[in-house]
N, C-alpha and C positions, 0 to 999 in steps of 0.2 A: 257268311252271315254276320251282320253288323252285332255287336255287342252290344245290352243294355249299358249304357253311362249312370244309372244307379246303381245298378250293381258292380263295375267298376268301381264306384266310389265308396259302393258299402264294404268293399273286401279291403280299399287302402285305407276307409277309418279302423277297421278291422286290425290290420297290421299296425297301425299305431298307437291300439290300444298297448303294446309289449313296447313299441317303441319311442313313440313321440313323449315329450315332457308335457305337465301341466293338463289342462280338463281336456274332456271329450272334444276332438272337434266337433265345430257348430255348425259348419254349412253342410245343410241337409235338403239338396236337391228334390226330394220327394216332396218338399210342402211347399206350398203355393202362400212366398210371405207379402206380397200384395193383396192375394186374396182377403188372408188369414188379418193383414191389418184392416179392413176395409171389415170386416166384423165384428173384430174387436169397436172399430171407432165406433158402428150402428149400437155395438151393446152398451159402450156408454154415453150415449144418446138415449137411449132407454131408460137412462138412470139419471138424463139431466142433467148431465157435466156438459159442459161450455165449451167447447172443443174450440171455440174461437179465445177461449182464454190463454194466454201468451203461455202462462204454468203445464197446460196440456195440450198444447195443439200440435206438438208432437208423441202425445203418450199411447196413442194406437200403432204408429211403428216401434217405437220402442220395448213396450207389452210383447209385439208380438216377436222380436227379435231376441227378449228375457224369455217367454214361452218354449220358442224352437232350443233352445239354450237345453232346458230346462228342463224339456222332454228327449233330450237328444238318445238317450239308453234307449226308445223306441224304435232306431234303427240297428240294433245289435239281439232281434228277437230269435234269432237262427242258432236254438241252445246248445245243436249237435257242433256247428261250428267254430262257437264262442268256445265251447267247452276244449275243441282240438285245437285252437289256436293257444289258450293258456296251458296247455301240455307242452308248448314248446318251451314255456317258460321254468318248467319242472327238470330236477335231476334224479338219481335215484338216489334214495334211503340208505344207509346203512342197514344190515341186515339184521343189527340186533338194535336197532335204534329204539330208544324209549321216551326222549324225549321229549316235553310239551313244547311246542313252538306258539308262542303268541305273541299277535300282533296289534295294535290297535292307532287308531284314527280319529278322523272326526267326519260326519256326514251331514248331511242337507236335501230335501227334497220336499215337493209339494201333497201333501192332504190327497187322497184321491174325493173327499166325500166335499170338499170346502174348496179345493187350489188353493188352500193359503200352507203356507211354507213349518216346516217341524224339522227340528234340528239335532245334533248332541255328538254324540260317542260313540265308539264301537270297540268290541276287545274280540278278537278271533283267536282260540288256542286248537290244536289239533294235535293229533300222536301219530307219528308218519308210520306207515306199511310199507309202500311200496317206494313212496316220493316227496319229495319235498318243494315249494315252489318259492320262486323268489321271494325276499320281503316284499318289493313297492307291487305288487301285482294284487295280494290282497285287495289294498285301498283299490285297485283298479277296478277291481270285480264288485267293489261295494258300489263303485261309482256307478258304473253301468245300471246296477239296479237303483240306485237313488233320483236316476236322473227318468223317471216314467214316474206316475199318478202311485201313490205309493198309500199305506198302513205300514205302521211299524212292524205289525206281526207278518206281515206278508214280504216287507225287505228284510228282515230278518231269517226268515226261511229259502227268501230268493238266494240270499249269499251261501246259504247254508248248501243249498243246496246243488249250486255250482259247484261248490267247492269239494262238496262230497263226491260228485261227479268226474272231478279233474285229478282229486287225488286222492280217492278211497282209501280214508285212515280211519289208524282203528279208534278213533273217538275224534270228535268234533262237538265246539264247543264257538256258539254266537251270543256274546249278549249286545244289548245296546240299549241307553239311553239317552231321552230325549225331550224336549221342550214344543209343545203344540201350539201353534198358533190359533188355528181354532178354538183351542181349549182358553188362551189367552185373554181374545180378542173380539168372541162368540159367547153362544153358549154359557158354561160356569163362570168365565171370564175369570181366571184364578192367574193373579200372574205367576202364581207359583208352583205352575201344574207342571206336574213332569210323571213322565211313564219310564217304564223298566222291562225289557223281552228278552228271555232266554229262548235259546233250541241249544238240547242237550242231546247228542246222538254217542254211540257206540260207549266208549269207556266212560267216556263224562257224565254217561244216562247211570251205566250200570255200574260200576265202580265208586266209592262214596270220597275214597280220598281223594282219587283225581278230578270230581266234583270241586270239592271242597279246597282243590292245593287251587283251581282254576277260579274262583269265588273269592278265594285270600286278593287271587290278582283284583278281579274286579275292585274290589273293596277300597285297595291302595289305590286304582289309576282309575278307576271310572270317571270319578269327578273334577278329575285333574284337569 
C-alpha cells in the first residue's frame, strides 16, 4: 500500500522539531500556494490595490508564502504525538529535586480576531517530578503554538498545557507579555498598549512563595 507523502512529511517536520536549527519548516505540502495566491491577489482587488503597480505586483505570492510561514504550527495538530515526540527530549529528575527551572524567550504570532501580528516575551518556570526537558525545546513548544491564528490567553494555556502533558510537574508556571497590533493600529490605537497572561498551575497556584520567588523573575527579565 503506497504511503500518504503528507504524512511522510508531517512525521519528518515532526522529527525536526527536536532536531533541525532555526524556525519551523515552511514547505507544507497540504496547501495549495497558487491557489491560496490567486485569493489573496482577488482580495486585494477588492480593496483597489493596483496589482499592476510595480510596488505589489508581486504582493499576492509573497503574502501568501509569509501566511503558509506563519501558520505552519497548523501542521503539528496531533497533540498525542507532539506530546511523545518531546518526551524524547526529556531525562529523568532527581528524586528529590526542588528546583524551579525557568526558561524564557521571545515570541510572534498573528491576531486570530484581525491577522495582524502581537508580539513580546515569555518566562516558563516549572518544578520537576518525574523529568526534566531540554532548555531549547521550550522555545520549540512555544513556537509550534505561536505559529496558528492565536489570543494571548489561548497561546499561553496552549504551551501550558503541552507542557504539563510532557512533563507533569509539580507546578508550572506561564507568563507572557506582549505588544498588539491590533490594539496599535485599529481600534484604541494606543501605541503603548501592552497586555500581560499568566497560567499558574500546581505549586505556583498554591504555594505563595514559589508564586512570588517566580514573579521576582518576571519582574527582572520580563522587559528585558
Amino acid at each position: 500500500m503506497k504511503k500518504d507523502p503528507h504524512l511522510i512529511d508531517a512525521n519528518s517536520q515532526l522529527e525536526a522539531l527536536l532536531n533541525a536549527p532555526g524556525t519551523l519548516a515552511t514547505q507544507r505540502p497540504s496547501v495549495d500556494h497558487a491557489q491560496l495566491e490567486h485569493h489573496l491577489g482577488e482580495a486585494l482587488k477588492l480593496l483597489y490595490v493596483d496589482l499592476e503597480n510595480e510596488n505589489v505586483v508581486d504582493t499576492p505570492r509573497r503574502w501568501a508564502s509569509s501566511l503558509i510561514a506563519m501558520t505552519s504550527g497548523y501542521d503539528f495538530v496531533d497533540f498525542k504525538k507532539l506530546t511523545t515526540l518531546f518526551r524524547k527530549a526529556c531525562t529523568a529528575a532527581d528524586e528529590n529535586c526542588q528546583n524551579m527551572v525557568v526558561i524564557g524567550g521571545t515570541y510572534k504570532t498573528l491576531c486570530a480576531h484581525h491577522i495582524l501580528p502581537f508580539f513580546g516575551h515569555f518566562i516558563v518556570g516549572y518544578i520537576p517530578e518525574h523529568m526534566i526537558i531540554g532548555a531549547s525545546k521550550i522555545p520549540r513548544i512555544v513556537e509550534v503554538h505561536m505559529r496558528r491564528l492565536q489570543s494571548q490567553e489561548h497561546l499561553a494555556h496552549d504551551v501550558a498545557d503541552t507542557i504539563a502533558t510532557i512533563l507533569e510537574p509539580r507546578g508550572l508556571a506561564v507568563w507572557m507579555g506582549g505588544t498588539h497590533l491590533c490594539m496599535v493600529m485599529r481600534g484604541v490605537e494606543q501605541e503603548s498598549s501592552f497586555m500581560e497572561t499568566n497560567v499558574l498551575r500546581g505549586a505556583f497556584l498554591n504555594d505563595e512563595r514559589t508564586r512570588q520567588e517566580f514573579m521576582s523573575i518576571v519582574n527582572r527579565r520580563g522587559s528585558s
